[in-house]
C-alpha positions in Angstrom: 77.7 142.3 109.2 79.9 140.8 112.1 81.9 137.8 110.8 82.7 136.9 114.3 82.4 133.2 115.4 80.9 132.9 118.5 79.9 130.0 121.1 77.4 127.8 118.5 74.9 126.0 119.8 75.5 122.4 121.0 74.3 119.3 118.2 71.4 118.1 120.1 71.3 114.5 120.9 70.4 112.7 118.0 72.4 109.3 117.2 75.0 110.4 119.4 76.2 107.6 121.8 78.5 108.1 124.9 82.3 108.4 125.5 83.8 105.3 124.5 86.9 104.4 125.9 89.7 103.4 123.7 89.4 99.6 122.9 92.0 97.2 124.1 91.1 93.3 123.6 87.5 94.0 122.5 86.0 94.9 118.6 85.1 98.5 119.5 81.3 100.1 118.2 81.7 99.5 113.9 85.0 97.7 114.0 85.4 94.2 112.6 88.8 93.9 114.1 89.9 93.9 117.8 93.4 95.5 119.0 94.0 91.8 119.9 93.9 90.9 116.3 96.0 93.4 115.3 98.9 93.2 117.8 98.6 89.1 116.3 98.9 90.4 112.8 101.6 93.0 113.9 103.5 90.1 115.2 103.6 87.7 112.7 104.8 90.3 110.2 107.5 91.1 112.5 108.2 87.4 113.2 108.5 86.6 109.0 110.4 89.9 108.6 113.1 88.3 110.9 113.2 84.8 109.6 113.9 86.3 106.2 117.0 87.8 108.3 115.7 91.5 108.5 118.0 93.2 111.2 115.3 96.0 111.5 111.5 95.6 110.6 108.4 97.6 111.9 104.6 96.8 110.9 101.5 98.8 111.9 97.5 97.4 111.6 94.5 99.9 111.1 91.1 99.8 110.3 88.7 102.6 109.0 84.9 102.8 109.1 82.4 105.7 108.6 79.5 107.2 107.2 79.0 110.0 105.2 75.5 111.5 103.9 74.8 114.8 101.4 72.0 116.5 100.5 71.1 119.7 99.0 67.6 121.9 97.9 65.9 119.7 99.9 66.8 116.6 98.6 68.5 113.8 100.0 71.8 113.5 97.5 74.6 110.6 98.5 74.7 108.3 100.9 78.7 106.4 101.2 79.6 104.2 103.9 83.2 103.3 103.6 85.3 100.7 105.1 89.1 100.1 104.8 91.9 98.0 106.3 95.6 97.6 106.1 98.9 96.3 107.1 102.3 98.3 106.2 105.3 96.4 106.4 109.0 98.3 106.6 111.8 96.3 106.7 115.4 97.6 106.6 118.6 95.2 106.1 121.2 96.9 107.5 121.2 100.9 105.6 118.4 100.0 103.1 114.9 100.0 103.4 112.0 98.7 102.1 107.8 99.5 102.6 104.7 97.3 101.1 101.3 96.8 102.3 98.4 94.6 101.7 94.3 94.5 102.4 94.5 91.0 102.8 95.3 89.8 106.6 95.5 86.2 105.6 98.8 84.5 106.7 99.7 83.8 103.0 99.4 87.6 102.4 101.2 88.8 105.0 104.2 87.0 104.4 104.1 87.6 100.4 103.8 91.6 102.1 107.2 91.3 104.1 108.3 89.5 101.5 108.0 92.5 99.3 109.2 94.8 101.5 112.6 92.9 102.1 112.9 92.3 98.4 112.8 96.3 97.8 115.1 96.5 100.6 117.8 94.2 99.1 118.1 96.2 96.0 117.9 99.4 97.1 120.7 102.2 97.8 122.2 102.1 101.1 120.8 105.6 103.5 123.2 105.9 106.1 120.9 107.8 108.4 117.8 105.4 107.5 116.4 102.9 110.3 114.1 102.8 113.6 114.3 105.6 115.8 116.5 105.3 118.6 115.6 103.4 122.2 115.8 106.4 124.1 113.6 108.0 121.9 110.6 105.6 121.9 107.8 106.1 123.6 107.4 104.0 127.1 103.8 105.3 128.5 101.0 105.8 126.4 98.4 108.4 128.2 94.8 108.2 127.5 93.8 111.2 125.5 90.2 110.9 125.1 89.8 110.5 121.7 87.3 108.1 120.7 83.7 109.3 120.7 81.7 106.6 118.1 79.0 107.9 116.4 75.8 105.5 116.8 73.7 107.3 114.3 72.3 106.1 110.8 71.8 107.1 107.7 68.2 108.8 108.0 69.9 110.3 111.7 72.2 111.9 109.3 70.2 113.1 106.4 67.5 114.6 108.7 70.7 116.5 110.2 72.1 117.9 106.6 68.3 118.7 106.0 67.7 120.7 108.7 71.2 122.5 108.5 70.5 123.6 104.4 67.0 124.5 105.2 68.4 126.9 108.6 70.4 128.6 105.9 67.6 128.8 103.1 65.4 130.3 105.9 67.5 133.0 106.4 66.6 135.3 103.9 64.9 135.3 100.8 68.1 136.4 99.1 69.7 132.6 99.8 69.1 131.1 96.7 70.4 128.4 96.0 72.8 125.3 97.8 76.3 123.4 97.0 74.4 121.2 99.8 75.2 119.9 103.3 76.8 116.8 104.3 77.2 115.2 107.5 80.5 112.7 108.3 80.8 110.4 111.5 84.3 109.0 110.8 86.4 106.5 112.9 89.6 104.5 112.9 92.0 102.6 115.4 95.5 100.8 114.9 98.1 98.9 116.3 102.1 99.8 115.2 105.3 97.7 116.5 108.7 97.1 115.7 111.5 95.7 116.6 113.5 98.4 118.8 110.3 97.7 121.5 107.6 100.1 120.5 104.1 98.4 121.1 101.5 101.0 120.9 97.8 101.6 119.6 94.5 103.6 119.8 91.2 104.0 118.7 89.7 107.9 117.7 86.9 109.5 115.9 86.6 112.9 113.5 82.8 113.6 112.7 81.5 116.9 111.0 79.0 118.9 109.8 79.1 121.1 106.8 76.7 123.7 104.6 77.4 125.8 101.5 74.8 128.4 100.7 74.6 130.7 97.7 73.0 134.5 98.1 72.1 136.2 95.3 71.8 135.9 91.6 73.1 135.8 88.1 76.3 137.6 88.1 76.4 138.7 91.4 76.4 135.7 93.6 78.2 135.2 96.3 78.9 131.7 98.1 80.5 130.6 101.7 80.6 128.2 103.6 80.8 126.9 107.1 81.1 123.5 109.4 82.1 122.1 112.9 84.6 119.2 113.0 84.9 117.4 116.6 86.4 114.3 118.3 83.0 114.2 120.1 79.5 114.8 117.8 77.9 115.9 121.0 80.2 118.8 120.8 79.1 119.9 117.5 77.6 123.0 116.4 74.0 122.8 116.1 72.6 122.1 112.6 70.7 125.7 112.6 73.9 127.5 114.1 75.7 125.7 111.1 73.3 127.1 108.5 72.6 130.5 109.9 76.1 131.1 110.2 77.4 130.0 106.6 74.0 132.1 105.1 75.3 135.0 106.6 78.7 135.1 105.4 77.0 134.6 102.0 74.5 137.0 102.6 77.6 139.8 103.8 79.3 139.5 100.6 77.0 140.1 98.1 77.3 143.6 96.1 81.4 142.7 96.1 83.4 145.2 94.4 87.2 145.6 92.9 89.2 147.9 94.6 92.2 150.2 93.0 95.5 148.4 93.6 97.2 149.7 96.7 99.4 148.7 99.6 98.0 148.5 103.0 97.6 146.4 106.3 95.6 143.2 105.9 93.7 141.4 108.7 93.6 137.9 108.4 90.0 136.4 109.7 91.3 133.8 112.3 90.2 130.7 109.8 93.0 131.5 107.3 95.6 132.3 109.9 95.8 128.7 110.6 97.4 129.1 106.8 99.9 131.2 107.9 100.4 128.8 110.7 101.0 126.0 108.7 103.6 128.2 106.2 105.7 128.3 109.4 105.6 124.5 110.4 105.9 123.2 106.5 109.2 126.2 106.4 110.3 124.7 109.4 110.1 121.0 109.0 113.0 118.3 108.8 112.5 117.5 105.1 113.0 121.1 103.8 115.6 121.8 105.9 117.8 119.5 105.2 116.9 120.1 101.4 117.8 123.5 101.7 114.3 124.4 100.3 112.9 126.7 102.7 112.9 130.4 103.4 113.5 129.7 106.8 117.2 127.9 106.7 119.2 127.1 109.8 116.9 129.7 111.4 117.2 127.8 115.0 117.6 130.6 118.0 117.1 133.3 115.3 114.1 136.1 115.1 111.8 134.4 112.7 108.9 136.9 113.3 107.8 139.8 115.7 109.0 139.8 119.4 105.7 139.6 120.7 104.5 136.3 119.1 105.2 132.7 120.7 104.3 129.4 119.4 103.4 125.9 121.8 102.9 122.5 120.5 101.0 120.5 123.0 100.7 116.7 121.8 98.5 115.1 125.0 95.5 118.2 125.3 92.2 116.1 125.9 90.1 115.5 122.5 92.5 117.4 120.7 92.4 117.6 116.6 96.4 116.8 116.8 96.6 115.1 119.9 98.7 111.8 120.0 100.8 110.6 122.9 103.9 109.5 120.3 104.3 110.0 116.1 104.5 107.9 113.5 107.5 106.5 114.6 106.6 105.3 118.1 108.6 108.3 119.4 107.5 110.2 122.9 105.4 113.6 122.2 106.1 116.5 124.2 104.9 119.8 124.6 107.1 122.5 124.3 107.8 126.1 122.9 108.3 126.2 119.3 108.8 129.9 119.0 109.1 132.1 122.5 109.2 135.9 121.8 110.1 136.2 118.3 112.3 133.4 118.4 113.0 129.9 116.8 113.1 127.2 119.7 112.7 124.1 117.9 112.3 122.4 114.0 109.4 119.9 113.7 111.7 116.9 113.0 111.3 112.9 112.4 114.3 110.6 113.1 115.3 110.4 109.6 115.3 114.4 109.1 116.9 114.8 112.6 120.2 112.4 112.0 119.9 113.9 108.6 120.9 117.2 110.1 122.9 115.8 113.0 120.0 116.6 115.9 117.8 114.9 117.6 114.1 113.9 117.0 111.0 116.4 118.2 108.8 113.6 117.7 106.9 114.9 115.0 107.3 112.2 112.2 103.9 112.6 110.3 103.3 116.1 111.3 102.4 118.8 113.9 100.4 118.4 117.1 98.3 121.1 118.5 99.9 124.4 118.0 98.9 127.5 119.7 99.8 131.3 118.0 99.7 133.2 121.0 101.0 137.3 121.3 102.1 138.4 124.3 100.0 141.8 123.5 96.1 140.2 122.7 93.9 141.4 125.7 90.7 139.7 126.2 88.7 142.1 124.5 90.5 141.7 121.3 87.6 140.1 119.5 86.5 141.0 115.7 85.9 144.2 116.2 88.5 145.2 118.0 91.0 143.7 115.3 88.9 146.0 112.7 89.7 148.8 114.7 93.4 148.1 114.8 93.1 147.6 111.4 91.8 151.4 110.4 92.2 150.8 106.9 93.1 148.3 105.1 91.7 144.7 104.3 89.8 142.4 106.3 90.1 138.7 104.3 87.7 136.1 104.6 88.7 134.1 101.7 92.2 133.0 99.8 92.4 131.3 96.7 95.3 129.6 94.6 98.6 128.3 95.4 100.8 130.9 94.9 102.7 130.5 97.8 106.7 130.0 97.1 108.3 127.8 100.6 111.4 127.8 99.0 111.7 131.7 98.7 108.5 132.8 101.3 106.8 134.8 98.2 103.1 135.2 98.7 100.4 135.8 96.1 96.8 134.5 96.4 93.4 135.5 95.5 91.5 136.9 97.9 87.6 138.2 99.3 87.0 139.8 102.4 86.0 143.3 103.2 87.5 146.6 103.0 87.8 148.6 106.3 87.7 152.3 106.8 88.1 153.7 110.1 88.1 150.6 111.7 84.8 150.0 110.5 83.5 147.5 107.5 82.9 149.8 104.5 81.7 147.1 102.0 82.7 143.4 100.5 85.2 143.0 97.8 86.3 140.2 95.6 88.8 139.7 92.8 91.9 140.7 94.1 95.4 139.5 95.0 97.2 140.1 97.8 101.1 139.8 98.0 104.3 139.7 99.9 106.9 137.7 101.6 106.3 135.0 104.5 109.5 136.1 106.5 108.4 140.1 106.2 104.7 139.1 107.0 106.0 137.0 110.1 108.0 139.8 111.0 105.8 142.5 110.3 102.9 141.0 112.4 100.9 143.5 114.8 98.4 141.7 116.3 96.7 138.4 117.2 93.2 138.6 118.2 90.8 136.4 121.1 89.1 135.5 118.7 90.5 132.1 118.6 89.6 129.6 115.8 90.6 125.7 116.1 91.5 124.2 112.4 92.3 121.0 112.4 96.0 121.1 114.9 96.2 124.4 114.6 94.5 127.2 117.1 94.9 131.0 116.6 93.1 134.1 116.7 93.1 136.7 113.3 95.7 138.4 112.2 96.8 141.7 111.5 100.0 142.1 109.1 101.2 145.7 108.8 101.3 145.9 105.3 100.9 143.7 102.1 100.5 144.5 98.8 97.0 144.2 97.3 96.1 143.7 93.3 93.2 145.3 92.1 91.4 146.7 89.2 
């Protein structure tokens, strides 16, 4: 079978509703709060924070509302609306901090909050590097980013949605026998953050999804996967019957799994758990480990972290992104720029504190990573699935890793894994139970190719990936 993702289907247009702009002095579709209410809450926190004789304080308002339905062998199964709100409060007196938040917005509450939050401050140790980000840092223009799409769609809207997707993948062969189920999430949130060094900022966005697990096979032999579509915008979902098909083949490809001899040998990543690999490098790479010495990657800045041909580019402000944000937690600016060019390191993903922590400056990436491309200078447009299997010859194709077993601190590498094993570029037959191993820095190093096959997870966008050799644990 070819595991190759292509262009789904688009969800057709039930309960979707239209681009909604992100709200400014108006309750937006499902919120009970307006950005007007929040930048009042905001200040008044801020307001108590210095009458308690705060010389630093910063507060941030948000609100989440969605809807999420299951169902599975036919059945309608949960049905969860859920609702949430907050204010944070930080407050800092001179080198020390403090945090607290409430659920209660009345006026009582949100002083007994900063209240809290200045009473942890007094007795906690000084942090000479704690405190706002710097002036020049923060974020002056805010650009529309397109990342509010509401879902107008009910509860039936979404059950008849899950429905359809389990029984597209039930209908695809007799050998689907059975369901973890299908769930459908419309999911959506806005805030407002301020503090006292002039940040003023806010927005509204949306996350909605669709999801199936089918089962092929039975008794000992079964074999489950799985697959979904995650989008800022539900109208740029996969369709319910792409979702289904898809996942019931992937099940359907790995039944009569097998152990294989333990060997060493090239593995291809599928492009879904390259993201992984991704994500090793940005965690290895962040302010926190580095400056607790407790990465593989150490003071690794303008140095070859992995093969010549590979480049990585954070782009914060891409249109509906996953990881789009026009500044970080912090109220800092977002930028794109090259985190790795040819081989080499360009930049850490640091917050303020990390950055004075290790004498730099901010990347403004307190809170995380946004939108990072894994590009190789070498991937031609014909590079899709097979292609990669054919630059593989023979070795492992995975399609599924299990366990932890990752070591940031050292960069060793041991999971379970499924996938295929390839002979002569071509699929020979599934296996499961094994292990594959190795280090992060030699599997950076040692990678060949990056496929056009690219996936989106979450921030994260990259094709699969081939790794020269690993070792693999068998029977």
């Amino acid at each position: 079978m070819n595991i190759a993702t292509s262009s789904p289907a688009r969800l057709s247009g039930v309960g979707t509703s239209a681009s909604t702009s992100t709200p400014t002095h108006q309750p937006a579709t499902g919120f009970a709060y307006s950005r007007a209410q929040f930048e009042d809450l905001v200040d008044r926190a801020l307001a108590h924070a210095k009458k308690l004789g705060a010389s630093d304080a910063g507060a941030e308002a948000s609100e989440g509302c969605g809807l999420s339905v299951s169902a599975r062998m036919g059945q309608l199964e949960n049905v969860e609306r859920n609702r949430d709100k907050s204010l944070g409060v930080t407050v800092y007196i001179g080198a020390r901090r403090g945090n607290a938040s409430t659920s209660d917005f009345s006026q009582a509450a949100i002083e007994q909050t900063v209240q809290a939050a200045y009473d942890i401050a007094r007795f906690t140790a000084e942090d000479p590097v704690a405190g706002l980000p710097d002036v020049d840092d923060i974020a002056r223009t805010q650009p529309e980013l397109d990342l509010f799409h509401p879902w107008a769609i009910t509860s039936e809207q979404a059950a008849a949605i899950a429905l359809e997707c389990e029984a597209a993948a039930m209908s695809t062969s007799k050998r689907i026998t059975n369901s973890e189920g299908a769930a459908v999430s419309a999911q959506q949130s806005h805030f407002f953050s301020a503090h006292t060094h002039g940040f003023r900022g806010g927005y509204a966005s949306s996350r909605h999804s669709l999801s199936v697990a089918p089962i092929a096979g039975k008794g000992a032999g079964m074999q489950r996967d799985a697959w979904y579509s995650s989008m800022r915008d539900a109208a740029d979902l996969a369709s319910p019957h792409a979702v289904g098909r898809y996942a019931a083949q992937r099940a359907l490809s790995r039944l009569k799994s097998r152990k294989i001899a333990t060997t060493q040998c090239p593995v291809l990543f599928e492009s879904t758990l390259a993201t992984g690999l991704l994500g090793a490098y940005v965690q290895a790479t962040s302010g926190g480990a580095l400056y607790r010495k407790s990465t593989f990657l150490l003071d690794c800045l303008g140095k070859k972290v992995m093969a010549p041909h590979l480049s990585i580019a954070e782009d914060p402000h891409v249109l509906r992104g996953k990881g789009s944000s026009p500044f970080d937690e912090e109220g800092v600016t977002t930028k794109a720029r090259k985190v790795v060019k040819a081989g080499r390191a360009e930049g850490y993903f640091l917050s303020s504190y990390s950055a004075r922590k290790l004498g730099m400056k901010t990347t403004g990436n307190a809170g995380g990573s946004h939108n990072l491309t894994w590009t190789s200078r070498l991937t031609q447009p014909g590079d899709d699935l097979q292609e990669m299997l054919r630059k593989l010859g023979t070795g492992l194709f995975v399609i599924e890793l299990m366990g932890q077993g990752v070591n940031h601190v050292t960069g060793d590498y041991s999971r379970g894994a499924s996938g295929f094993w390839v002979e002569n570029g071509q699929i020979a037959y599934p296996v499961h139970e094994i292990t594959i191993a190795g280090n992060l820095k030699d599997m950076l190093l040692g990678i060949e190719a990056v496929g056009a096959d690219v996936y989106n997870y979450g921030a994260k966008t990259v094709g699969s990936v081939l790794v020269n050799r690993m070792k693999v644990a068998g029977s």
